[in-house]
N, C-alpha and C positions, 0 to 999 in steps of 0.2 A: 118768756120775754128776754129778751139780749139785754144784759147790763150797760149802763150807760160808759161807764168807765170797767172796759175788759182789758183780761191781762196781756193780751196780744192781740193787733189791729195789723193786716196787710201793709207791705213797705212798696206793693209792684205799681207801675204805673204804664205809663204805653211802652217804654222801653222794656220792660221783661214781657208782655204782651208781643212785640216784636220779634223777641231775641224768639219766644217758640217758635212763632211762626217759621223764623227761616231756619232752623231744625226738622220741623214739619216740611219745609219746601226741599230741603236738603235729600232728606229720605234715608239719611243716616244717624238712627236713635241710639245703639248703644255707645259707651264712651270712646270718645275719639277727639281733633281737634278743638272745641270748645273744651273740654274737661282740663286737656292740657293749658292751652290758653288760663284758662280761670286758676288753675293752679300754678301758674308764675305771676298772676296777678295779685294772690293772697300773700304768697313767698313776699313779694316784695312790699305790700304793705305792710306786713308782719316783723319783715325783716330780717328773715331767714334765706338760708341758700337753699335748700329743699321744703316740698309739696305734695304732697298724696292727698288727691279727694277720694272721700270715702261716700257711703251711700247714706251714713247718719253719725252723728259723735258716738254713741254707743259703739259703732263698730270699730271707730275710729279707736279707741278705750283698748277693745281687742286686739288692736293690732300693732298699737304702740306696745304692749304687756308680751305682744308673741315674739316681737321682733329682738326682744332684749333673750331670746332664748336660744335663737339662732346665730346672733354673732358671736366671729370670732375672738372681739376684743374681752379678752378676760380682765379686765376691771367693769365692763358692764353686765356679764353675762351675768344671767340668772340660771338658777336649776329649781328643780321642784323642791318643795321644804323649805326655802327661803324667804325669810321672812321682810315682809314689807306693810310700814307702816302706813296707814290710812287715816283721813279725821274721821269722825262718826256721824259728821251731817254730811250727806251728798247723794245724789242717785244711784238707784242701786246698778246702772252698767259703768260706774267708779269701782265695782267690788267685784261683779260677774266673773271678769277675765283673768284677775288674781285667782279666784276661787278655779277657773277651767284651766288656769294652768299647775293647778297644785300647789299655788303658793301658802305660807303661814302668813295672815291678815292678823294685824295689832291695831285693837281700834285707840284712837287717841282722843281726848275731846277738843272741843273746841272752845273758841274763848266768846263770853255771850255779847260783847258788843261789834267784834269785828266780824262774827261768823266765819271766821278764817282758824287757823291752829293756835289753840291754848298752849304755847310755846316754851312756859316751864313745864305741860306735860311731857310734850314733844322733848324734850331736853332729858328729863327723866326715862323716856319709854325708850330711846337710843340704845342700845347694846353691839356688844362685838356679834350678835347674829343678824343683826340687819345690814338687809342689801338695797335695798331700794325704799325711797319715802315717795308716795304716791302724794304731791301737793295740789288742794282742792283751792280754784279761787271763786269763790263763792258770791254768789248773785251778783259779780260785779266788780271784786271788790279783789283785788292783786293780793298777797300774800308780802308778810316782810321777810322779804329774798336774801337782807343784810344778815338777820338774825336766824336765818335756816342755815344761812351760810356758814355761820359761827356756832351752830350744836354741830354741823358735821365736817367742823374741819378737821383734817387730819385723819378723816375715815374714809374707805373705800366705800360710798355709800352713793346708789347713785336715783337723782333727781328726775321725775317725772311729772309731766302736768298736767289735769285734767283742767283746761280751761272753757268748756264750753258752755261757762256762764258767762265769761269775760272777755269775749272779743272786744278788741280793741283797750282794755284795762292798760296802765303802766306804771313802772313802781323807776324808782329814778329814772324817769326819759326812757326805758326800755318795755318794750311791750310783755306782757303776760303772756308766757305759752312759751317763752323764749329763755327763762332760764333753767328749764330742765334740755335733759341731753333730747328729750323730743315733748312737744306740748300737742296737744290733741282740741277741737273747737265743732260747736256745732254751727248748722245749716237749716235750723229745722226751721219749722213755721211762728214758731214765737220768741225766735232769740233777736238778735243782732241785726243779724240778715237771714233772710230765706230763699231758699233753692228748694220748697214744698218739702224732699226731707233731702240728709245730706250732711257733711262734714271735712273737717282736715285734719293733716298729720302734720308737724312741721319740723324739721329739722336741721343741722348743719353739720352733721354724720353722713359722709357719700354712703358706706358699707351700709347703716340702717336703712336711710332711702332706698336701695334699691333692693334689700329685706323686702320694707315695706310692698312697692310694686310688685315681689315675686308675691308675698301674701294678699294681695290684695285681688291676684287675679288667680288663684288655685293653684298658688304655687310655680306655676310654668317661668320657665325661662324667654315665652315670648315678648314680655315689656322690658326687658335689662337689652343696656348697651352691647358689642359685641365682647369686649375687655370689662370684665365687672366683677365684683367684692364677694359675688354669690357663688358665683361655680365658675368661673375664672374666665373659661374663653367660651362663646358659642360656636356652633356649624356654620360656616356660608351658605349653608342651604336651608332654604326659608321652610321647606315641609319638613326636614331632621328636625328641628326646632321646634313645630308648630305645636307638639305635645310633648313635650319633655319636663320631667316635674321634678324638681329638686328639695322643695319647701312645702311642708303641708298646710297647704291655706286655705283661704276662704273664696268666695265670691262676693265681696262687699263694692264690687266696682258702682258706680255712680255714671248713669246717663247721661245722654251729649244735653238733654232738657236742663238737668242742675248744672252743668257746667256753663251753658249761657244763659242761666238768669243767674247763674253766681258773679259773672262776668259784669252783667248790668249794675250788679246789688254792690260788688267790691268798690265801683265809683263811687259811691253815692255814701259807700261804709264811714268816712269823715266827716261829713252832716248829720249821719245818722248821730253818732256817738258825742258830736260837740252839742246838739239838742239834747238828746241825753244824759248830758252832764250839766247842762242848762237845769231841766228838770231837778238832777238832784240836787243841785245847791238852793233852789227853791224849797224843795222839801225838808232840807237841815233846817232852815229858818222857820219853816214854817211848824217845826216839831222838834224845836230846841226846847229841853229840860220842861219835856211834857212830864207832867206827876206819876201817871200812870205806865208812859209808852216809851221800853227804849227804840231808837233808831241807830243801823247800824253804821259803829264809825267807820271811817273812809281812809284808807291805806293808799299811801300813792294814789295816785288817780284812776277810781273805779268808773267803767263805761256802764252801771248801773242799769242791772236787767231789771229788777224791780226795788218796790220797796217796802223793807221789813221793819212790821210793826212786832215788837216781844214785849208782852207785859210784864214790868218791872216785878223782881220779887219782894214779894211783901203787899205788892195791890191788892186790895178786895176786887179787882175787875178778873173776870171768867173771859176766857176765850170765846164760848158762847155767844158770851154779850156782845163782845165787839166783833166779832162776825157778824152780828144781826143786825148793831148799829151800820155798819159801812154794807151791806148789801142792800138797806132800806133806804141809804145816801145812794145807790147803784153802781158801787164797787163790789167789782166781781175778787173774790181774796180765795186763795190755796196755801196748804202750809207747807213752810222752809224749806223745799227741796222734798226730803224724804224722812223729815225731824229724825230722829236718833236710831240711824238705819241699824244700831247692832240689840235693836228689842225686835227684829224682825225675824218672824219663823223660818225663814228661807235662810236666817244664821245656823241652823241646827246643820244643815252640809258642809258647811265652811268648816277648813284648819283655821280657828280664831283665837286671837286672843284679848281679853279688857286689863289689864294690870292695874288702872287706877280707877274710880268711879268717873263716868259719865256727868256728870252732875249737869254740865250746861246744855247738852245734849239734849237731857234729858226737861230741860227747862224749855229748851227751844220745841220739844218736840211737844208739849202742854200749853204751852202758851204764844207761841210763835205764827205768824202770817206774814203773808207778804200780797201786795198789790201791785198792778202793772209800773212799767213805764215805757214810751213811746219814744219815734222819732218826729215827735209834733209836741209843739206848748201844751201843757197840762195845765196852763192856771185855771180854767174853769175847773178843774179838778181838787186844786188845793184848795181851792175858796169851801168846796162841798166837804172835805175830809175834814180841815179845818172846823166847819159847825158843825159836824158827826160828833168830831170826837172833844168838842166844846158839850155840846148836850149829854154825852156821857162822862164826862168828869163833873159837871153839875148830879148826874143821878147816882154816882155811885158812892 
């Protein structure tokens, strides 16, 4: 039976209904003029001069990690053996492409009420061999930009974002995903918005952007301008060009179907996320200085993909329980992401490193959940969470 309150509900309505059809009517499926459309439309709500839609943030993850390996600019460049810092809560395709490009991964923990970077680790795990800090904003929730800013000044260290929890997030008036040199977001079916699957690159690096576009279609030179940052000039002749490969990439391209419901979905993104924010300001109140439950604090304005419940330490309350309790209220709950990805077996291939204990990590990954939130009122929903977790503070 479908829970009453799921972590993800449908945002489409007749307008992305529409937008396939005239794809369908078109007869032109693989990516082309809606792709591009939909990716000047994210650019400019995001507020970037560059766009690359990808076919999922995972890949998106990929290809922001490949592209810092091909430029020319030696203050971004990466080589293999370089070490880049990571939090220890996030999905595992935050880690995947570090790991396939040969990077050294330093896991760092995180802090347990923002689920963002425990920033006196971060401050300590800093050395003269790091090159890059891989910044996660987590279910929603911006990163303090000020204070990352101030462990790496002075360092050649450069910023990256995996923000595909937090479309639409902003930390002083500036959106999430925008203060690294590229931020990366998803598309898939339970974020933000949906384009069934799917993602973006975002940046205001021309030579990256059009990195990206070579990796993004197998490397070739046929999506770069004729004058470009990659391999300088092209052929006037369209078949010299039509296979010509300078860049070893992927096929992560994105169908002309995700690029017009991305299109429909990108309108409608500023409703979505002011509901959204609606929701969680209801939810602080309504789960302020619970005895048992922390909730996570809010950094700049988080576009709150869901909301995590972590049981305080020191509770007699089991995870168990309060699973049992909020599924029998018909909240559907999944824990934090991928709780404390570096106790994961798939760490045994990784170049890793932990220098300090885990500790919150490893708290969130024992006790930690999270439940939906929507682009629709939830009050029916706090009212049910509310006497859930009233009946369990009474039993425990």
């Amino acid at each position: 039976m479908s829970p009453r309150f799921p972590l993800a509900t449908t945002t489409w309505d007749q307008a992305e209904i529409n937008a396939m059809h005239r794809v369908i009517d078109s007869g032109m499926y693989t990516m082309g003029k809606h792709v591009q459309e939909c990716e000047q439309s994210f650019a400019h709500y995001i507020g970037s001069k560059y766009c690359v839609m990808v076919n999922s943030g995972s890949s998106a993850n990929l290809l922001m990690v490949g592209a810092l390996f091909y430029t020319k600019n030696g203050a971004l460049k990466l080589e293999r053996g370089d070490e880049v810092i990571v939090p220890a809560v996030s999905w595992s395709t935050t880690y995947y492409p570090l790991y396939q490009y040969g990077l050294k991964i330093k896991f760092v923990d995180i802090d347990l009420n923002t689920l963002n970077y425990d920033f006196d680790q971060l401050e300590k795990s800093v050395t003269d061999k790091t090159k890059a800090i891989m910044v996660v904003n987590l279910l929603g929730n911006p990163n303090d930009f000020s204070r990352i800013n101030q462990i790496i000044d002075g360092r050649n260290i450069t910023l990256i974002e995996d923000n595909c929890e937090s479309m639409g997030a902003t930390f002083q008036g500036k959106k999430a995903g925008t203060f690294g040199v590229m931020g990366t977001f998803s598309s898939f079916f339970s974020h933000h918005i949906s384009t069934m699957e799917g993602g973006f690159i975002v940046t205001d690096d021309e030579e990256l952007y059009q990195i990206l576009l070579s990796l993004r279609a197998h490397g070739w030179t046929r999506n770069l301008p004729k004058h470009n940052l990659v391999c300088g000039e092209k052929s006037d002749d369209p078949f010299e060009e039509s296979f010509r490969f300078v860049l070893p990439g992927y096929n992560v391209r994105p169908i002309e179907m995700e690029g017009a419901l991305g299109i429909e979905q990108i309108k409608k993104l500023p409703g979505f996320i002011a509901s959204r924010q609606e929701n969680g300001k209801r939810f602080v109140v309504e789960m302020k200085d619970h005895p048992d439950i922390l909730i996570q604090q809010e950094i700049g304005e988080s576009s709150w993909f869901g909301f995590s419940l972590v049981i305080r330490p020191g509770s007699k309350l089991t995870r168990k329980e309060l699973v049992k309790k909020l599924n029998d209220a018909g909240f559907e709950c999944r824990p934090i992401v991928a709780g404390n990805f570096a106790k994961n077996e798939v760490v045994k291939y990784f170049d890793s490193e932990t220098p300090f204990a885990l500790k919150n990590a490893e708290h969130i990954d024992n006790n930690g959940l999270f439940i939906g939130n929507h682009h629709y009122s939830l009050n029916d929903a706090f009212v049910h969470l509310r006497s859930a977790l009233n009946n369990m503070k009474e039993s425990v």
